[in-house]
C-alpha positions in Angstrom: -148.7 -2.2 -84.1 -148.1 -5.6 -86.2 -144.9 -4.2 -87.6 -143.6 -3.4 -84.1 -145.0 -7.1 -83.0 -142.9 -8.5 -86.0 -140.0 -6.3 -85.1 -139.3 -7.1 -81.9 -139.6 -11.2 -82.5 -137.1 -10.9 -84.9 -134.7 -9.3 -82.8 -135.9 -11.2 -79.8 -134.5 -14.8 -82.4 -131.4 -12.7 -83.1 -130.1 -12.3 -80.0 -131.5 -15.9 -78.8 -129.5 -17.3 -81.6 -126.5 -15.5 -82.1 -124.5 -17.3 -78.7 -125.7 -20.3 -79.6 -123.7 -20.1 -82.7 -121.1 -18.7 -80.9 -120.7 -21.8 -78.7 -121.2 -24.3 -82.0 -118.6 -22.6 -83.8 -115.7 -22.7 -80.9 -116.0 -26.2 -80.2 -116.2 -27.2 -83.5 -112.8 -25.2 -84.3 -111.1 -27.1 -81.3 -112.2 -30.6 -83.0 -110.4 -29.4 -86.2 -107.5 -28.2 -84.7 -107.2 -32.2 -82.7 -108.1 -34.0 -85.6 -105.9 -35.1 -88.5 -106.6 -34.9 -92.2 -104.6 -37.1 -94.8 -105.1 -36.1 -98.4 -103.9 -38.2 -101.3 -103.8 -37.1 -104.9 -102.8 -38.3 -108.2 -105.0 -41.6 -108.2 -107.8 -40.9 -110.5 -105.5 -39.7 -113.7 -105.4 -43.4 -115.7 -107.2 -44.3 -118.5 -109.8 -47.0 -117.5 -110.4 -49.9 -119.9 -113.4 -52.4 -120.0 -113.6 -55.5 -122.9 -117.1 -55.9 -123.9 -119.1 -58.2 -126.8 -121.9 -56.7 -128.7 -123.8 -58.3 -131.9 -123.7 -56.1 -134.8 -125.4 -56.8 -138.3 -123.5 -55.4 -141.8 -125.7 -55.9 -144.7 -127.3 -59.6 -144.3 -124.9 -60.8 -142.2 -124.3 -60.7 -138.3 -121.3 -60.6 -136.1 -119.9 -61.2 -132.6 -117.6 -58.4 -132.3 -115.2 -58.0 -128.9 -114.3 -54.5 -128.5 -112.0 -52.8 -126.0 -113.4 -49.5 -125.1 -110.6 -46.9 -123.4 -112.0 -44.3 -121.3 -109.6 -41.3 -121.2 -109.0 -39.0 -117.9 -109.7 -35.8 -120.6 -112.8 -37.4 -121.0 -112.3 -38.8 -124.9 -112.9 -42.6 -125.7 -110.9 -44.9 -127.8 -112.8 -47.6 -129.5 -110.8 -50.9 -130.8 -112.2 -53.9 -132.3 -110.5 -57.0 -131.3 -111.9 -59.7 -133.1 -115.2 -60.2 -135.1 -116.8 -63.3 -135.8 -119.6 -64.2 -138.3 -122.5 -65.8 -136.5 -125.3 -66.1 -139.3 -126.9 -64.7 -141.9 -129.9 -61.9 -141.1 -133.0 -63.2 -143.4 
């Protein structure tokens, strides 16, 4: 008896259901069909670049260096220091 009960509610939603998605799915296909879709491509293939300071210490000394980081579209990264400038000792 309770697997006939579950039975029939789950056919009783299935048939309940089915047109509704029915309807949803036609009018959404004629709102595709009217609208138009632009696609552009080729814009995100640079190499991005970003200029940064950072204090470093070598030994007992510290330094300002300005480094220019390149960030690849392959997904590698170039590191160049510009310029490094001594700023003090470290005691």
């Amino acid at each position: 008896m309770k697997k006939f009960l579950i039975l029939s509610l789950m056919l009783g939603t299935v048939i309940f259901v089915v047109p509704t998605a029915n309807a949803a799915t036609t009018a959404a296909a004629s709102a595709v069909a009217d609208s138009q879709i632009r696609v552009q491509i080729g814009n995100n293939r640079r190499a991005r670049t970003r200029i940064y300071t950072r204090i470093v210490r070598s030994g007992r000394n510290r330094y300002r260096e300005t480094v220019r980081v390149t960030y690849r579209p392959n997904g590698r990264t170039r590191t160049q220091v510009l310029s490094r400038v001594r700023i003090g000792r470290n005691w």
